[in-house]
VODRENRO-745728 format. One record per residue (C-alpha): residue in one letter; x, y, z negated. Coordinates in Angstrom, 1 decimal, padded with zeros to 4 digits. Layout:
{node 'a', {X, Y, Z}} ...
// end
This chain:
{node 'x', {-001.3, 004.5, -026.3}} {node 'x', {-004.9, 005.3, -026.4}} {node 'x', {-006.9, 002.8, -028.1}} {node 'x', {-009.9, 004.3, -026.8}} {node 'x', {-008.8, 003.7, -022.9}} {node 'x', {-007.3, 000.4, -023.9}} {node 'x', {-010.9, -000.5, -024.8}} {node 'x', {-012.5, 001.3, -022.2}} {node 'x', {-010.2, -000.9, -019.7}} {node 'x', {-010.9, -004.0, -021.4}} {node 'x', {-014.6, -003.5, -021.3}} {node 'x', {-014.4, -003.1, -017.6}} {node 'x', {-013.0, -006.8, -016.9}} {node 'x', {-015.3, -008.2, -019.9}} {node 'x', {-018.2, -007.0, -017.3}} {node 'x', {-016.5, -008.4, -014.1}} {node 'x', {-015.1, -004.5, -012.7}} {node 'x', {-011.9, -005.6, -011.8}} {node 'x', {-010.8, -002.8, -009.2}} {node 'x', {-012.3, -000.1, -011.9}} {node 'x', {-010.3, -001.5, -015.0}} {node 'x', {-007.0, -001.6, -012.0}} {node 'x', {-008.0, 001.8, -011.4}} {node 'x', {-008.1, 003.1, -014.9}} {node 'x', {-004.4, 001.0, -015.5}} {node 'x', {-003.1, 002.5, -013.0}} {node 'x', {-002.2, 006.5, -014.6}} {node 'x', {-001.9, 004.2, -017.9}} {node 'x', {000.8, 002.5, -016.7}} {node 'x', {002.7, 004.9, -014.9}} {node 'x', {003.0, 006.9, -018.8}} {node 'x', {003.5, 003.9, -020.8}} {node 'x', {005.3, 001.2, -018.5}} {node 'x', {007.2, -000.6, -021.8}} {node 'x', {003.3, -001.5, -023.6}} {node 'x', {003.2, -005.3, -022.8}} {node 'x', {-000.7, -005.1, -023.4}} {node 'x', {-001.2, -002.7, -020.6}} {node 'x', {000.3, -005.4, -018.2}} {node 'x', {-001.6, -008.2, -019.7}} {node 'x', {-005.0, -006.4, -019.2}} {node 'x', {-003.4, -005.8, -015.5}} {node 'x', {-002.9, -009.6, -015.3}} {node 'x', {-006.7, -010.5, -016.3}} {node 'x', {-008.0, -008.0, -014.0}} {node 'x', {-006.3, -009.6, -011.3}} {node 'x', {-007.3, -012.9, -012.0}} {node 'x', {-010.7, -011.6, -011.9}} {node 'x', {-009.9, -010.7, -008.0}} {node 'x', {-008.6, -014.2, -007.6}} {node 'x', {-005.0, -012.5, -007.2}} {node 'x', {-003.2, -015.3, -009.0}} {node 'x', {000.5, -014.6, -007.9}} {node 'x', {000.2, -010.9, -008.5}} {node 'x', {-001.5, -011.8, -011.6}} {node 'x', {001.3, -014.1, -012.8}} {node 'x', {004.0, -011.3, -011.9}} {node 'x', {001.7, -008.7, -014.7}} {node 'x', {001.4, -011.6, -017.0}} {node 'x', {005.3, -012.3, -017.2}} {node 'x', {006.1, -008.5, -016.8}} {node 'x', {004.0, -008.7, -020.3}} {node 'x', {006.1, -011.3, -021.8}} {node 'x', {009.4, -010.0, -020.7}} {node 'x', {008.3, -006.9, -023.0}} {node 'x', {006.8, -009.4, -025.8}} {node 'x', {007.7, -012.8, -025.4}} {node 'x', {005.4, -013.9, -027.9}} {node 'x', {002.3, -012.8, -026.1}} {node 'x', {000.5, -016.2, -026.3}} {node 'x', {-002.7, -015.2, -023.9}} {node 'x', {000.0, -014.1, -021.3}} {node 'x', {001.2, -017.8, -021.2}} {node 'x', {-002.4, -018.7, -021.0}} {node 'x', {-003.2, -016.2, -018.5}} {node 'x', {-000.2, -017.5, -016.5}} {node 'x', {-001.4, -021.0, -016.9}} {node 'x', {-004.5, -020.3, -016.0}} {node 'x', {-003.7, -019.1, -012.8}} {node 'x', {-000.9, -021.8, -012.2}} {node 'x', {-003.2, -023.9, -012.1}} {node 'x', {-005.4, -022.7, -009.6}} {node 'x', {-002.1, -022.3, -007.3}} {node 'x', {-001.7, -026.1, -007.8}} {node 'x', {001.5, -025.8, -009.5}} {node 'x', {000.4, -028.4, -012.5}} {node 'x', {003.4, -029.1, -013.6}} {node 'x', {004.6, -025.4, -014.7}} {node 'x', {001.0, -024.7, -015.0}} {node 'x', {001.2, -027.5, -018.2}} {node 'x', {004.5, -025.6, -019.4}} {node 'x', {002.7, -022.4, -019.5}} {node 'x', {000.0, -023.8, -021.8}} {node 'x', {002.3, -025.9, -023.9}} {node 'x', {004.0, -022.0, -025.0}} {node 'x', {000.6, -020.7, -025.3}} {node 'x', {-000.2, -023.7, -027.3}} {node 'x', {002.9, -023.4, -029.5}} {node 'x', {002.5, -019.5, -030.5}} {node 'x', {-001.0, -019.7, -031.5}} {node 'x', {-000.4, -022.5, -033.8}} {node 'x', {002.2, -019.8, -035.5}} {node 'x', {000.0, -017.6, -034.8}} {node 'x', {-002.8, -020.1, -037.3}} {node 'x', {-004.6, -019.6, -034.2}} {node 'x', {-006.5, -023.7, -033.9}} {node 'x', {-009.2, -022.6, -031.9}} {node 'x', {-007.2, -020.8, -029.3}} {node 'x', {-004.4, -023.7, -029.4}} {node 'x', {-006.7, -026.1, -029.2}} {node 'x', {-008.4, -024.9, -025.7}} {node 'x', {-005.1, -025.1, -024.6}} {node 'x', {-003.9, -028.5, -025.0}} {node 'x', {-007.0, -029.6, -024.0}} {node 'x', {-006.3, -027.8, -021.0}} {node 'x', {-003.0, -030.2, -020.9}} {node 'x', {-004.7, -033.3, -021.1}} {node 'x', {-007.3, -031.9, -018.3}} {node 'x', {-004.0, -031.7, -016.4}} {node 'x', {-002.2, -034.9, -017.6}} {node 'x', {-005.3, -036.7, -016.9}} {node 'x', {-004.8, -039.5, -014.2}} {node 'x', {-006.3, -039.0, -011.1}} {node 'x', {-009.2, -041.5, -009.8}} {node 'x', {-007.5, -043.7, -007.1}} {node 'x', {-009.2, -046.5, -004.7}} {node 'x', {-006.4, -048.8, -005.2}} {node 'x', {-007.2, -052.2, -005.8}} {node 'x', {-007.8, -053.3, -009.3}} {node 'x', {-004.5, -055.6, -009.4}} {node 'x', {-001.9, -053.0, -008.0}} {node 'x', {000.4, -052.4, -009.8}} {node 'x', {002.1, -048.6, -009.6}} {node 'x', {005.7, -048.5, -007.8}} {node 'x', {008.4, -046.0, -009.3}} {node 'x', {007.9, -044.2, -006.2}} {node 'x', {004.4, -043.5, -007.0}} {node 'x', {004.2, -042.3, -009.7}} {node 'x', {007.4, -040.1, -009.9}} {node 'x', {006.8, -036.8, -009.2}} {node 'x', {009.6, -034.4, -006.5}} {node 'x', {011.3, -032.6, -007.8}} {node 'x', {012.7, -028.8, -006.9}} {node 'x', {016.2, -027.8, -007.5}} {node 'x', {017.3, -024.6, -008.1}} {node 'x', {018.9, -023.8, -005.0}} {node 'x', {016.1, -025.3, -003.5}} {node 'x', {013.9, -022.6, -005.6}} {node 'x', {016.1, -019.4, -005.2}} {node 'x', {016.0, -020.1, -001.2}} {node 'x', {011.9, -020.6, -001.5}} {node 'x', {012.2, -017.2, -002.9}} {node 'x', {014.5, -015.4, -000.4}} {node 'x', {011.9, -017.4, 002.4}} {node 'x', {009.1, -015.5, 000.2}} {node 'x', {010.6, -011.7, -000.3}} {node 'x', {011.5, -011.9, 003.8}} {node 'x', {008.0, -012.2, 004.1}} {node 'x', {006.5, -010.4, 001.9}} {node 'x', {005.1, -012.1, -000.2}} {node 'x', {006.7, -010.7, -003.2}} {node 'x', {004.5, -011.9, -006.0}} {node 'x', {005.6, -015.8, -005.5}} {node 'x', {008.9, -015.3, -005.2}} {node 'x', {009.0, -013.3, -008.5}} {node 'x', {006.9, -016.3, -010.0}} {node 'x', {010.0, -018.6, -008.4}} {node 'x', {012.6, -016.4, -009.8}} {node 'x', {011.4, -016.1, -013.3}} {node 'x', {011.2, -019.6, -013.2}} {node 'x', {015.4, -020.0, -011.9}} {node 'x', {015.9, -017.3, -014.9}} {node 'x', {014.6, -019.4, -017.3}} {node 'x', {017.0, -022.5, -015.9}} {node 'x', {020.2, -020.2, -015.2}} {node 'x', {019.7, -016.7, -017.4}} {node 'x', {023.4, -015.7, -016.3}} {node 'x', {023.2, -016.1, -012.9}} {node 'x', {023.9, -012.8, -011.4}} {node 'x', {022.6, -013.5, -008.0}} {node 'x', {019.4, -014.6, -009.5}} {node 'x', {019.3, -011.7, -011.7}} {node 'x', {019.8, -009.5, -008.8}} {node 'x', {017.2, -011.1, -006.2}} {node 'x', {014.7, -011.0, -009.3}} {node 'x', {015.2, -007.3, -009.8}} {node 'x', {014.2, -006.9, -005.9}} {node 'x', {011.2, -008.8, -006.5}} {node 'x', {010.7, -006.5, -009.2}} {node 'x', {011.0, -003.5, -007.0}} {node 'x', {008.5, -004.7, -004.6}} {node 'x', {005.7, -005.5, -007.3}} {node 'x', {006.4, -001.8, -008.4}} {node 'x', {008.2, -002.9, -011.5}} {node 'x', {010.9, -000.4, -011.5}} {node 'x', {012.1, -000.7, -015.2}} {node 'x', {012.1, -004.0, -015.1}} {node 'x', {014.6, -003.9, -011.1}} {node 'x', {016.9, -001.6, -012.5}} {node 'x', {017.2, -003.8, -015.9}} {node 'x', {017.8, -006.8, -014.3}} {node 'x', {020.4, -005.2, -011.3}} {node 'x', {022.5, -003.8, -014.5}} {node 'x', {022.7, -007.0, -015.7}} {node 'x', {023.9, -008.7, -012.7}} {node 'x', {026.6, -006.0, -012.1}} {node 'x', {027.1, -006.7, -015.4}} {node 'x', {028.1, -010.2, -015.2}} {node 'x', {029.6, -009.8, -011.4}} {node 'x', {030.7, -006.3, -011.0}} {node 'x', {032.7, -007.4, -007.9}} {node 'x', {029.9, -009.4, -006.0}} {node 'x', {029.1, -008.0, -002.4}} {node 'x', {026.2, -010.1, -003.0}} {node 'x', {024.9, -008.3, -005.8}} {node 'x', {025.9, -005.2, -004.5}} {node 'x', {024.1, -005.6, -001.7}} {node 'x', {020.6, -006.8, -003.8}} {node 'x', {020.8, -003.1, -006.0}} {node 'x', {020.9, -001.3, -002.4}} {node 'x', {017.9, -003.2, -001.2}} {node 'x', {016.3, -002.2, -004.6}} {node 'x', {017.4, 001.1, -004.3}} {node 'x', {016.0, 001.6, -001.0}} {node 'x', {012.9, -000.1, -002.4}} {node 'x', {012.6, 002.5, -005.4}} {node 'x', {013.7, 005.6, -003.1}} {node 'x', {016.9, 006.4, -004.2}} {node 'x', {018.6, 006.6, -001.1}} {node 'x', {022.1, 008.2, -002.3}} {node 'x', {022.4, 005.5, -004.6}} {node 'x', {021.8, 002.9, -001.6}} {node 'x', {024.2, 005.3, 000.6}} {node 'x', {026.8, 004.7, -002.3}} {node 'x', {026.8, 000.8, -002.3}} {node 'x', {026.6, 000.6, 001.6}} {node 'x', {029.7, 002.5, 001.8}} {node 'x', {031.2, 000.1, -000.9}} {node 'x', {030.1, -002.9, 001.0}} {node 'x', {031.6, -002.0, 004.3}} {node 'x', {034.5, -000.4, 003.4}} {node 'x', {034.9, -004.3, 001.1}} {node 'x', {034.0, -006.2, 004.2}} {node 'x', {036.4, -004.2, 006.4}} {node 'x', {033.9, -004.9, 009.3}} {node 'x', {030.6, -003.7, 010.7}} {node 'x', {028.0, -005.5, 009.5}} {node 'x', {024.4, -005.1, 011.1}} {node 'x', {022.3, -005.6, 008.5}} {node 'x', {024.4, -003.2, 006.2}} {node 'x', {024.5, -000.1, 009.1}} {node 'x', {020.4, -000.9, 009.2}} {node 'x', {020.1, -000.7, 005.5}} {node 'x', {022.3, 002.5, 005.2}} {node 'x', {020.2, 003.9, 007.8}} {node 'x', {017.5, 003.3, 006.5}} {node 'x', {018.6, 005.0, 003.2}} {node 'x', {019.9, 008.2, 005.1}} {node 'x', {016.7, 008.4, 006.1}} {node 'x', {014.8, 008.8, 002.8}} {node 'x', {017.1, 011.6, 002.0}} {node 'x', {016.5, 012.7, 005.5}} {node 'x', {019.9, 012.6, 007.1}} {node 'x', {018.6, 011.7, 010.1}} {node 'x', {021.8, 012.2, 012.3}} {node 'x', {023.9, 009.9, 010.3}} {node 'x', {021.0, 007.2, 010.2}} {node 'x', {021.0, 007.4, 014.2}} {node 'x', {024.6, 007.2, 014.6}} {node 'x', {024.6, 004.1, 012.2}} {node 'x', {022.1, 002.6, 014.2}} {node 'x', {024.0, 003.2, 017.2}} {node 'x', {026.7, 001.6, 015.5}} {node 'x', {024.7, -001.9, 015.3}} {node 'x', {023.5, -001.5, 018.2}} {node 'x', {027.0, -001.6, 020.0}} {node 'x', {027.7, -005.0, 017.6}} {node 'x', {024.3, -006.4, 018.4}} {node 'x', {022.5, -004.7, 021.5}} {node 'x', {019.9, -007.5, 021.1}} {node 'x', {018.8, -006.5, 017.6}} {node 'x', {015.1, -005.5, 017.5}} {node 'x', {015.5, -004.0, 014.3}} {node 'x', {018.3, -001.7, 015.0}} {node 'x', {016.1, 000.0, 017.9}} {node 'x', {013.5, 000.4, 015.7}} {node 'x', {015.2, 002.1, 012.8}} {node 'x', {016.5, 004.3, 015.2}} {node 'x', {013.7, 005.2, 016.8}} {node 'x', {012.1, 006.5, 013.5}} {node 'x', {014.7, 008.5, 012.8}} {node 'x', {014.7, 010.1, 016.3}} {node 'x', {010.3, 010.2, 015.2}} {node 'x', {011.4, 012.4, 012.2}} {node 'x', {013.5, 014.7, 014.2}} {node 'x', {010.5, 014.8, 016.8}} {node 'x', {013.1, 013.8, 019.4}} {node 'x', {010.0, 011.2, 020.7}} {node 'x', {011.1, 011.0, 024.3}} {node 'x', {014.4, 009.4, 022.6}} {node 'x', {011.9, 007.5, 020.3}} {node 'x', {009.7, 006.2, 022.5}} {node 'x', {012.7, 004.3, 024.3}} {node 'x', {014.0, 002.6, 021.3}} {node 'x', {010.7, 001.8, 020.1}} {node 'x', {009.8, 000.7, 023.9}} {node 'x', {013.2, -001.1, 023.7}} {node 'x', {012.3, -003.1, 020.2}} {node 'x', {009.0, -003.5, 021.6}} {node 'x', {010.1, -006.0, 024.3}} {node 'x', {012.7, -007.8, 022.1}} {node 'x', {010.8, -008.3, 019.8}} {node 'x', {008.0, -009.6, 022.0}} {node 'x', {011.3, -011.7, 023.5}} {node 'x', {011.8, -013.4, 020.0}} {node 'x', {008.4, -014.2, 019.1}} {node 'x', {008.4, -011.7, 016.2}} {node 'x', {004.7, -010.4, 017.1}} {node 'x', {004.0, -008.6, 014.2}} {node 'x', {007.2, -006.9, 014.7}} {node 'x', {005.7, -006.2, 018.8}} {node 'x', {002.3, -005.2, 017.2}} {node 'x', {003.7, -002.1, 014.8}} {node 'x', {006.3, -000.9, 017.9}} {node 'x', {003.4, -000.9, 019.8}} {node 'x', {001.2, 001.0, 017.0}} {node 'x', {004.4, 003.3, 016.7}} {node 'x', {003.9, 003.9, 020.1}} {node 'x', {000.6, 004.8, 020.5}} {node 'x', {000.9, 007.3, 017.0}} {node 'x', {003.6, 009.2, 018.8}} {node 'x', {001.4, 009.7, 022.6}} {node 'x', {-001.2, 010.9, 020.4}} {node 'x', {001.2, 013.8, 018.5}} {node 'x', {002.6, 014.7, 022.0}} {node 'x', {-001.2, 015.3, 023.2}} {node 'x', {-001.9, 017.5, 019.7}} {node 'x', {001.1, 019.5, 020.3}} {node 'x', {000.3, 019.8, 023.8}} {node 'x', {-003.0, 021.0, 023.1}} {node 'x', {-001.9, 023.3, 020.6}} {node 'x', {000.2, 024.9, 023.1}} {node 'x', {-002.7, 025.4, 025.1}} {node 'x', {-005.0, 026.7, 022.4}} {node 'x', {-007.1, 023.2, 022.3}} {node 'x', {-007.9, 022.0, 019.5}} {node 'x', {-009.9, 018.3, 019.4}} {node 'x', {-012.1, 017.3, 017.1}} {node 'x', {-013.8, 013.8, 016.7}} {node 'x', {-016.9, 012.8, 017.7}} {node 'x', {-018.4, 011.1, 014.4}} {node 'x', {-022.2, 010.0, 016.8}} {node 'x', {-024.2, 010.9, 019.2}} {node 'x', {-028.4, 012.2, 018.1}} {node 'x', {-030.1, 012.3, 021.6}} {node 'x', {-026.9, 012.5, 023.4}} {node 'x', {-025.8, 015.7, 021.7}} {node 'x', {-022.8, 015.5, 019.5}} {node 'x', {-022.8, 014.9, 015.7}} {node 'x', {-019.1, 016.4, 014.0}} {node 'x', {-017.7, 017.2, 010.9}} {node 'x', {-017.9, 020.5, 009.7}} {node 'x', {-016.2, 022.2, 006.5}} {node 'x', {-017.1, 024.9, 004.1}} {node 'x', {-015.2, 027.2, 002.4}} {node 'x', {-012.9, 024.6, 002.2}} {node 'x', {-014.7, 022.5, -000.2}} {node 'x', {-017.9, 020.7, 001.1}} {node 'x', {-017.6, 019.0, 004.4}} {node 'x', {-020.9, 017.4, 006.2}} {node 'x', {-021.9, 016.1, 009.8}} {node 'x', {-023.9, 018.8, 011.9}} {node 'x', {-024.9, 018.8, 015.5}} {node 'x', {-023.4, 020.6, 018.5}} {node 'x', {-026.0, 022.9, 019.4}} {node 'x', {-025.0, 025.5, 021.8}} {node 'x', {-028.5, 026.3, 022.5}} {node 'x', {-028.8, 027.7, 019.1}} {node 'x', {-027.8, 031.6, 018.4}} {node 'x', {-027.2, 031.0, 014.8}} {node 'x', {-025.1, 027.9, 012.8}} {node 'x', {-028.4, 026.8, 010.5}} {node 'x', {-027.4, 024.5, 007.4}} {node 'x', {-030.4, 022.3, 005.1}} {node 'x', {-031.4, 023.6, 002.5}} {node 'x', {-029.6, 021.3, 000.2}} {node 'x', {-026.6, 022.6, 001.8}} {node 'x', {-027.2, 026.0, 001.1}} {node 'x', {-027.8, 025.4, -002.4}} {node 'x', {-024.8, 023.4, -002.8}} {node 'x', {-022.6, 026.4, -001.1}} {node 'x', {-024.7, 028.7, -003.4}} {node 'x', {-026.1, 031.2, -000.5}} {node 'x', {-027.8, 033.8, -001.3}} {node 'x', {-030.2, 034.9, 001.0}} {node 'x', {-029.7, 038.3, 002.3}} {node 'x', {-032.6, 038.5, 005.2}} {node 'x', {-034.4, 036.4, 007.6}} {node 'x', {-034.7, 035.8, 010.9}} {node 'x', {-036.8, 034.4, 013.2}} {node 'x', {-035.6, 031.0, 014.8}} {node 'x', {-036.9, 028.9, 017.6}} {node 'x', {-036.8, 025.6, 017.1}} {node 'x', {-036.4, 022.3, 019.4}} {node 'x', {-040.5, 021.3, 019.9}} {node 'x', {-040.9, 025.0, 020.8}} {node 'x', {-041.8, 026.5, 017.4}} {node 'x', {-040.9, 029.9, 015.7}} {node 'x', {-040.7, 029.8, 012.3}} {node 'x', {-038.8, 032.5, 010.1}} {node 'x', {-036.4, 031.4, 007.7}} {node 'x', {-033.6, 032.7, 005.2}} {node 'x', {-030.2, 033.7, 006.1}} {node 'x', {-026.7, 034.5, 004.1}} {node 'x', {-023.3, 034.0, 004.7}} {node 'x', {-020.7, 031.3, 003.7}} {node 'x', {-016.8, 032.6, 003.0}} {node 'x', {-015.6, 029.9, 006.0}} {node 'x', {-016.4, 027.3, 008.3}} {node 'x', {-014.0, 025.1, 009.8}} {node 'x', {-013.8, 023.0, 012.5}} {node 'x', {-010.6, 021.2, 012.3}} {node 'x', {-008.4, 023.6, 013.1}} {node 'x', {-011.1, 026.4, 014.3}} {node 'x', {-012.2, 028.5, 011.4}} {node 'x', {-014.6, 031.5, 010.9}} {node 'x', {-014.8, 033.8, 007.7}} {node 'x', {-017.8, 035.5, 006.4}} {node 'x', {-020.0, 033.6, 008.9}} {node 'x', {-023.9, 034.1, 008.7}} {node 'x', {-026.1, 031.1, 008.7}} {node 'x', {-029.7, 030.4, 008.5}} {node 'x', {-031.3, 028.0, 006.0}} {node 'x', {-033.9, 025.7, 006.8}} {node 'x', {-036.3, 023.9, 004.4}} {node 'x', {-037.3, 021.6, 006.3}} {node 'x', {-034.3, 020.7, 008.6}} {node 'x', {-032.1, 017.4, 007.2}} {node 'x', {-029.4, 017.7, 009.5}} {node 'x', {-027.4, 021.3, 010.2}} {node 'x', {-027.3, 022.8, 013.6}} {node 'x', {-023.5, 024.5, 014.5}} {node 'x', {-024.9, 027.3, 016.9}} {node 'x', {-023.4, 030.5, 019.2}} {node 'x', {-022.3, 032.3, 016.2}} {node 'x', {-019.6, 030.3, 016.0}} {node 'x', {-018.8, 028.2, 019.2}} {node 'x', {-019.2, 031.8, 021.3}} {node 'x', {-015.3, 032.4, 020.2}} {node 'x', {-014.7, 029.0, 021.9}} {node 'x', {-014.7, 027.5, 025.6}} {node 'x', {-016.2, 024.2, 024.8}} {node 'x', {-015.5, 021.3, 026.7}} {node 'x', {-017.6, 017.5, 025.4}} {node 'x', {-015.6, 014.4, 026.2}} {node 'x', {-016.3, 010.8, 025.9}} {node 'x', {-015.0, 010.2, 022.2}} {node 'x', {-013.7, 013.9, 020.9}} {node 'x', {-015.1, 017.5, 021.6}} {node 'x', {-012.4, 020.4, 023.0}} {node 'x', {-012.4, 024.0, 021.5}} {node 'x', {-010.2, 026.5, 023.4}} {node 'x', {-010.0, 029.9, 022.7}} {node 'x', {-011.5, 032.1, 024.6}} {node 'x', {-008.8, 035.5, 025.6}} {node 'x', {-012.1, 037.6, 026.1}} 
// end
């Protein structure tokens, strides 16, 4: 690992640039996923966004590589406590505590059991002087790990993948041969983008249950999480061909695998499948629907996601209603492109408006792209001077230009290899240069090859057959 971009990371959180040091992990990690450091310094720069579960997740994803990473327990500590979960933030700093003293760390161990008695520390109450406290109020509840393992299926259903990996490392610790556990962690895992981490702890619960639908059923999540959809195909199969019935959730799942290695017939017809169980399951429409999407069958997609739409609305699910709906309006608009493109059209943004003319985006030689206005009054595309010394034209000429408040002035011209407009481009296209201009003017030279049509929110070029 480089010690240099370690540093370089590290000085990045030590001045508060969070996102930059994430950036910078980022590559890091993706080459060197087993280097337990790496994920610490991931775990402070999230607690520098205030990102404590994600944080926590980095922090243990640290310790699971070296558990004797003492600022790791800290870290997770630290951010326990700002969750309000004092009494595993306490344990956190008791291990933290514990490896620096054999570490002959004082300073360091001593922050941290101060941090215990900050935490231990009764809290003020306006009780009278003469109560006494009752068992009942000063015990504290207490979670059971069922109770835990279902907070954490409640948390991965909705996404909210960082707690329930906190939850699960927790039920490790208690049970560290449960396979179930092991398997639900290594979905978590998945989720946070730990992949090493998912497929260690799914071998280990096939490991210990090789014959548990259960656990099956966790790896092909996870594999569907980490995109390998013939593995997920594989342990579908298993699981129906085991259950001897049709399961929904299964034929979604396995549909949604013969999707990522683009089967698409087979992910319909599986659909189809649950649908004839369960006509009344959102989700099934929906997963067909993008399948029929990918094939570009919309008319067929546009039903089911019409169909999930309303069922969804139904059942209350609105978020589910809001991305049909979103799905929706995504495939309208690729049925007006391809329309258009059947008719020549191609449609291009309007970005603003400068005196009621149109301001678009404009590219050249497919490198530099800028705003320019819509001039169809002008013979000749002109570009800024900046421009042109950023394209590097060289002046071949000049030529004579009339400008807006009635002026003639003479100015350089050159040419440019291309200029695009979305779709529309021109090759070895001569422009003028202005040095005074600081906006660029796309003239006749270029929109002549076009009939151009201005609507409210997007301008049309056609081609012209002339």
């Amino acid at each position: 690992m480089s010690q240099i971009n370690y540093q370089t990371v590290f000085n990045e959180i030590q001045a508060g640039r969070s996102e930059s040091a994430l950036s910078l992990l980022s590559p890091m990690l993706a080459a060197e996923p087993e280097q337990p450091r790496l994920w610490y310094c991931k775990a402070l720069a999230l607690v520098g966004l205030s990102q404590w579960d994600e944080a926590i997740a980095a922090a243990q994803t640290a310790l699971n590589l070296n558990p004797t990473l003492a600022a790791a327990h800290r870290l997770i500590g630290k951010a326990q406590t700002e969750l309000g979960q004092t009494e595993l933030a306490i344990a956190a700093y008791k291990q933290a505590a514990k490896l620096y003293l054999q570490a002959k760390d004082r300073n360091n161990a001593q922050a941290c059991i101060q941090r215990i008695e900050a935490l231990t520390a009764p809290k003020p109450t306006h009780a009278p002087a003469t109560a006494k406290p009752t068992a009942s109020s000063t015990s504290l509840p207490l979670i059971t790990p069922q109770s835990a393992l279902n907070q954490a299926r409640e948390k991965l259903d909705r996404k909210r993948y960082g707690e329930a990996l906190h939850d699960l490392n927790w039920l490790v610790q208690c049970d560290p041969d449960n396979a179930r556990i092991l398997a639900l962690r290594g979905l978590a895992h998945a989720h946070c983008g730990n992949s090493a981490n998912a497929m260690r702890d799914l071998a280990a619960a096939i490991n210990l249950a090789p014959d548990s639908d259960q656990v099956l059923l966790q790896r092909a999540k996870t594999r569907c999480v980490l995109g390998d959809g013939e593995g997920a195909i594989a342990d579908c199969t298993a699981l129906l061909s085991n259950q001897g019935t049709r399961s929904v959730a299964i034929l979604n799942l396995r549909a949604q695998a013969y999707q990522l290695v683009e089967q698409f017939e087979k992910a319909i017809a599986d659909c189809s499948i649950a649908l004839d169980i369960e006509p009344d399951r959102a989700a099934s429409y929906a997963r067909r629907g993008e399948a029929y999407e990918a094939l570009e069958n919309w008319d067929a997609a546009l039903v089911d996601y019409g169909k999930a739409s309303r069922l969804a609305n139904d059942q209350g699910d609105w978020t589910a209603h809001r991305q049909m709906q979103a799905a929706i309006e995504a495939i309208a608009k690729k049925q007006a492109a391809k329309a258009s493109a059947a008719e020549g059209i191609i449609r291009v943004p309007i970005k603003s408006l400068q005196g009621g003319t149109p301001v678009i985006e404009v590219r050249f030689n497919d490198s530099v792209s800028c705003n320019m206005i819509l001039d169809t009054g002008a013979g000749i595309t002109c570009i800024t001077q900046r421009l042109g010394d950023l394209l590097n034209v060289v002046p071949t000429g000049t030529e004579r230009l009339s400008l807006a408040d009635g002026r003639i002035i003479t100015a350089p011209v050159g040419r440019v290899q291309s200029l695009a407009v979305g779709a529309a481009v021109a090759e070895n296209l001569q422009v003028s240069i202005s040095p005074t201009a600081t906006e660029g003017l796309l003239g006749q030279n270029f929109l002549s090859r076009y009939n151009v049509r201005i609507l409210r929110t997007e301008v049309e070029l056609q081609s012209r057959d002339d």
